[in-house]
C-alpha positions as CSV (number, residue, x, y, z in Angstrom):
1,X,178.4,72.3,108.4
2,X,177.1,75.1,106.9
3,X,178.2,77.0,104.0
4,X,179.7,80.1,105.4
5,X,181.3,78.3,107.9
6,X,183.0,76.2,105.6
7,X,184.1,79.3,103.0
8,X,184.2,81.2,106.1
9,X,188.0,82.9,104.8
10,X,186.9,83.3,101.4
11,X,183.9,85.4,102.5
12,X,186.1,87.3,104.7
13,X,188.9,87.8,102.3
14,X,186.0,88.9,99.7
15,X,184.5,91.3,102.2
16,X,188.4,92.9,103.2
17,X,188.1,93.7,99.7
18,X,184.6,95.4,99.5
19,X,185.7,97.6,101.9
20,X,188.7,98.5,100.9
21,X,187.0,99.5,97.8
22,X,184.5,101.8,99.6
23,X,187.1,103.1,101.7
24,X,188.8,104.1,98.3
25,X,185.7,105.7,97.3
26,X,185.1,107.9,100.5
27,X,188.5,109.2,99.6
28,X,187.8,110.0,95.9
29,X,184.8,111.7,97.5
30,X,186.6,113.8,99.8
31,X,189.7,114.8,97.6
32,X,187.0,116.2,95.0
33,X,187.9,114.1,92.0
34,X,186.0,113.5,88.8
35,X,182.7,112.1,88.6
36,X,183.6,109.6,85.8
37,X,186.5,108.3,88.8
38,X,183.4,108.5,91.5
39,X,181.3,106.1,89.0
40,X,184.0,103.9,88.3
41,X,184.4,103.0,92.1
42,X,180.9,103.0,92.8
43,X,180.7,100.2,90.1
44,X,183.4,98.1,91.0
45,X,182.1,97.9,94.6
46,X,178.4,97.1,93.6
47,X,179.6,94.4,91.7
48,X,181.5,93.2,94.5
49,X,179.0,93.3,96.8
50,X,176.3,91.7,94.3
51,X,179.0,88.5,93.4
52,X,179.3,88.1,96.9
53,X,175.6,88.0,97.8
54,X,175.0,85.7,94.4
55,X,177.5,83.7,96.6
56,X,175.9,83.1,99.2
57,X,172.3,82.9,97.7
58,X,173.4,80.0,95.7
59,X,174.7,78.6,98.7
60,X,171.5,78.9,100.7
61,X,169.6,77.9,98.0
62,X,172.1,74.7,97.5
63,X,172.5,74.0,101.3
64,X,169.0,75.2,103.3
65,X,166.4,75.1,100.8
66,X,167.0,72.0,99.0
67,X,168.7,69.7,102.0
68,X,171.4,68.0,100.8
69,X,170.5,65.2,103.5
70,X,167.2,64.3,102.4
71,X,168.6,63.7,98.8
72,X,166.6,66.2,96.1
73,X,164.6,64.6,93.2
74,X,165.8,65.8,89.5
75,X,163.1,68.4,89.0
76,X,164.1,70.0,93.0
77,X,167.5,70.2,91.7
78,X,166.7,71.7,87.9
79,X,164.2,74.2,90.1
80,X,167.1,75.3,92.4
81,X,169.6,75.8,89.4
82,X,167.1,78.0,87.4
83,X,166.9,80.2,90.3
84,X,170.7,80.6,90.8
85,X,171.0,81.3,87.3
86,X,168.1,84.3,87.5
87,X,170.0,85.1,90.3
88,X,173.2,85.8,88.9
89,X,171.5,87.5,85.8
90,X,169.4,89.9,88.0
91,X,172.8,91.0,90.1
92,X,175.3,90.6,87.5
């Protein structure tokens, strides 16, 4: 089974989310409010977006490019987790 299928609501709960959070930030937009407001929500949503793509990069990483079913050595595995973790530092 593969990963999004198997987080499948979580993913869609996350992305219900994202967009609400753009859809506040089109309205921010259009009433005129203050930039500092504007950057805030711009923030918030990037991170969003960036955790949820870190998400599923880990995912593919964890589920296509290592293949679980034909069992990973040690150093495959250490390999896999020290790209994760640039990963997460270059989207945080």
């Amino acid at each position: 089974m593969s990963h999004t299928i198997k987080n499948k609501q979580k993913m869609i709960l996350r992305s219900k989310r994202i967009r609400g959070q753009f859809e506040a930030l089109e309205r921010v937009l259009d009433e005129g409010r203050d930039c500092s407001e504007v950057l805030q929500i711009i923030s918030a949503a990037r991170g969003a977006v960036n955790s949820l793509m870190t998400e599923l990069l880990e995912g593919h990483i964890r589920h296509h490019v290592l293949d679980p079913k034909r069992k990973p050595n040690s150093e495959q595995t250490q390999a896999a987790d020290e790209v994760i973790d640039m990963v997460r530092t270059y989207l945080r």
